[in-house]
N, C-alpha and C positions, 0 to 999 in steps of 0.2 A: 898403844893401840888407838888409845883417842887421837893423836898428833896423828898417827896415819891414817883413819877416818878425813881428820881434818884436811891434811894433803891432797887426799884424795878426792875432796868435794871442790875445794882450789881449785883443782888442775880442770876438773869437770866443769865449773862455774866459766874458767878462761877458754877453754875448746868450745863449749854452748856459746861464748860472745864474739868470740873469732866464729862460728859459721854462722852466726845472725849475721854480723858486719859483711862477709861472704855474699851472702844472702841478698842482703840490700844491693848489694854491686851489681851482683847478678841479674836485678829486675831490669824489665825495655827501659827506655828515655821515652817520656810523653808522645806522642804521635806529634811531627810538627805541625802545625797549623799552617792552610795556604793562604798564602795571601791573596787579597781580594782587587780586584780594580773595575774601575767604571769609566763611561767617560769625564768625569772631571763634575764641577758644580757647574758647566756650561756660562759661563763669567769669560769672555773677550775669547771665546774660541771663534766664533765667526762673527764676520760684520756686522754690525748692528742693520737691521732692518731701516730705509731713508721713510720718514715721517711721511708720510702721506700730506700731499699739497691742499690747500683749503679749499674745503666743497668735494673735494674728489671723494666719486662715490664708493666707498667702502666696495671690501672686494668677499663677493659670496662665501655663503655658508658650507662650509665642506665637511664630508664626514669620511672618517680613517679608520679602515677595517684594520682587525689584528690581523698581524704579519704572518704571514707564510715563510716556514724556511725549511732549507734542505735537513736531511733529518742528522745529518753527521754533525750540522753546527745547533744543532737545538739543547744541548748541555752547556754546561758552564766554563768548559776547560776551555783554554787559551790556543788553538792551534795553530801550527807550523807545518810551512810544506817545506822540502826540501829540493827545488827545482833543478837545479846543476846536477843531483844523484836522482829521484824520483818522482816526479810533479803527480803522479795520480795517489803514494800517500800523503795523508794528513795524522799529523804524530800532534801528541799533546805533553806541553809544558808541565812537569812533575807538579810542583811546589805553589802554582798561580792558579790563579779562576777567577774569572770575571762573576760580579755580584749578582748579575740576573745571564740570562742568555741572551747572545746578542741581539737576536732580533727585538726584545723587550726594550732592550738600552736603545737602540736604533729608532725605533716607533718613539719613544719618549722626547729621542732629541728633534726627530720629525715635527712631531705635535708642536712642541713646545715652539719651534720656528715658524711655523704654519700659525699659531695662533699671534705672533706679534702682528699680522696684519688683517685675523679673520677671526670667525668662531669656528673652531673644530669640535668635532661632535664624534661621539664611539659610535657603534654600531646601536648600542639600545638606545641611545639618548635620538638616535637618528630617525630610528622607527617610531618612537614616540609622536615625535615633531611629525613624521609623515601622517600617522594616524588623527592626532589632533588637531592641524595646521593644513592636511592635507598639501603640506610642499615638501617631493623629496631633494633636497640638498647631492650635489656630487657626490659622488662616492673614491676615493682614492685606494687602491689596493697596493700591497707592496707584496713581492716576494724576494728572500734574501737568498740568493743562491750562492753568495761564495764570500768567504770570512775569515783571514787566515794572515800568518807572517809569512809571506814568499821569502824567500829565500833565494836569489839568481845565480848568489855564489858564498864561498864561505863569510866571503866580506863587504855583502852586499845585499843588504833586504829592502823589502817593504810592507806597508800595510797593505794588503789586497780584500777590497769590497765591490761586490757584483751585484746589483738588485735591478727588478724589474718593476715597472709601477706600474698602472695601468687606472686610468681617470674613466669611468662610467657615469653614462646619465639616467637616471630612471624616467621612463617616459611613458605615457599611456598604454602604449603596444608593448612594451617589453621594453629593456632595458639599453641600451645604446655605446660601444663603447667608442668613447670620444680620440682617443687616441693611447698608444703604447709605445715603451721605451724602455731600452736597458740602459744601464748607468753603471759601468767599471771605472775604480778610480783608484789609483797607487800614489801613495805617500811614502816618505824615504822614510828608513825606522833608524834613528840614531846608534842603536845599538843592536848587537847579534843577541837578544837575549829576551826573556817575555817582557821585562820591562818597555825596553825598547818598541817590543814587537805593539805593546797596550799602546803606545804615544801616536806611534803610526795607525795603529789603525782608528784611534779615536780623531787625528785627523783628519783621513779618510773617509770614516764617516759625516765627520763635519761637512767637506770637502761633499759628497754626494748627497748630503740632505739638501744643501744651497742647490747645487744642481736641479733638485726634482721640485724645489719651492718654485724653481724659474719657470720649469718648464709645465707645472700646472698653471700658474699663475697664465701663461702666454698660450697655452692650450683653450684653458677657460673666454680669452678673450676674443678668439677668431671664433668659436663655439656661441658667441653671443647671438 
C-alpha cells in the first residue's frame, strides 16, 4: 500500500512539473522594443558654417517660435507613403520611432545652425529681452507640413520634407511680415525600409535647414 502511495505521488510530482514547464512555454515573449532614431549627433552632416570675415558685423539676433506641425506627424512613429498605390495614406513603420517628434528634432537642428552665426533666442527668452531692452529681435516661424518616406515605386524612395517659414518684424504698429516661403526637399533613401527611410530624411532635413538659414540670412539683409 505504502509503495503504491508512493507511485502515486511520483507520477503526480512529474504531471505537476511537466504542466509548470507547459506553463512557462506557454507565457508571451517580452513586447519587442522599438527602436529609436534621431537625427544623428549633427558631426559633418552639413557644411560648416564660413567664418565670418574680420570686422564684419555680426548678423542679428533672431528668435524661433516652436514649430507648428500637421497633426498626423506630431507623434513619434516613422511614416511612409506609399505613392505608386496611395499617396493620400500615410502608414507607420511597426518596430521604429523617432526619439522626439519630428518637428522637435527639426527645430533643434534649425537652432543649432542658426546659432553658429547668431544668438537665437525661444520665445520667453525673447519676450524678456523685449521687455527689458525694449528691442524685439525677428521672429522666425516654421511650420512642418509634410514628413514622411515617399515611396515612387517599390524600388524607389525618398526622404520627403515640406515646411514653411515665415520671418516677422515686430514693429511699433503691429507686427510686419518680412517675407514667406515654402521649402520641399527630397533626398534618395538608400534603402526600402525605416532604416533607410530615417537616413533620408535626416538628410533632407539637413538639406532644408541650410536652405531656410540662407534665406533669412538674405531676407534680413534687403530688410535692412
Amino acid at each position: 500500500m505504502k509503495k503504491t502511495t508512493h507511485s502515486l505521488a511520483t507520477l503526480a510530482g512529474i504531471i505537476g512539473f511537466a504542466l509548470l514547464v507547459a506553463g512557462c512555454g506557454a507565457l508571451p515573449d517580452k513586447p519587442a522594443r522599438a527602436t529609436l532614431y534621431d537625427f544623428g549627433p549633427g558631426l559633418a552632416t552639413t557644411a560648416p558654417a564660413a567664418a565670418p570675415a574680420p570686422g564684419a558685423a555680426a548678423l542679428p539676433t533672431l528668435a524661433l517660435a516652436e514649430f507648428e506641425s500637421n497633426s498626423r506627424i506630431d507623434g513619434t512613429q516613422i511614416l511612409y507613403r506609399l505613392g505608386y498605390a496611395d499617396a493620400n495614406e500615410l502608414r507607420p513603420y511597426g518596430q521604429s520611432r523617432w526619439s522626439q517628434p519630428p518637428a522637435q528634432l527639426l527645430r533643434q537642428r534649425l537652432r543649432d545652425t542658426l546659432a553658429e552665426r547668431r544668438t537665437v533666442l525661444g520665445p520667453e527668452e525673447s519676450a524678456t529681452i523685449a521687455r527689458s531692452k525694449g528691442e524685439v529681435p525677428d521672429t522666425l516661424r516654421i511650420s512642418l507640413d509634410e514628413f514622411s518616406h515617399y515611396f515612387d515605386s517599390a524600388s524607389s524612395s525618398v526622404g520627403l520634407v515640406r515646411l514653411r517659414a515665415t520671418l516677422i518684424r515686430g514693429m511699433t504698429g503691429g507686427d510686419r511680415v518680412l517675407g514667406q516661403k515654402t521649402f520641399t526637399v527630397r533626398r534618395p533613401a538608400p534603402s526600402a525600409d525605416a532604416p533607410g527611410g530615417v537616413k533620408a530624411l535626416a538628410a533632407a532635413s539637413d538639406a532644408a535647414v541650410a536652405e531656410v538659414v540662407q534665406w533669412v540670412g538674405q531676407l534680413q539683409q534687403q530688410r535692412q
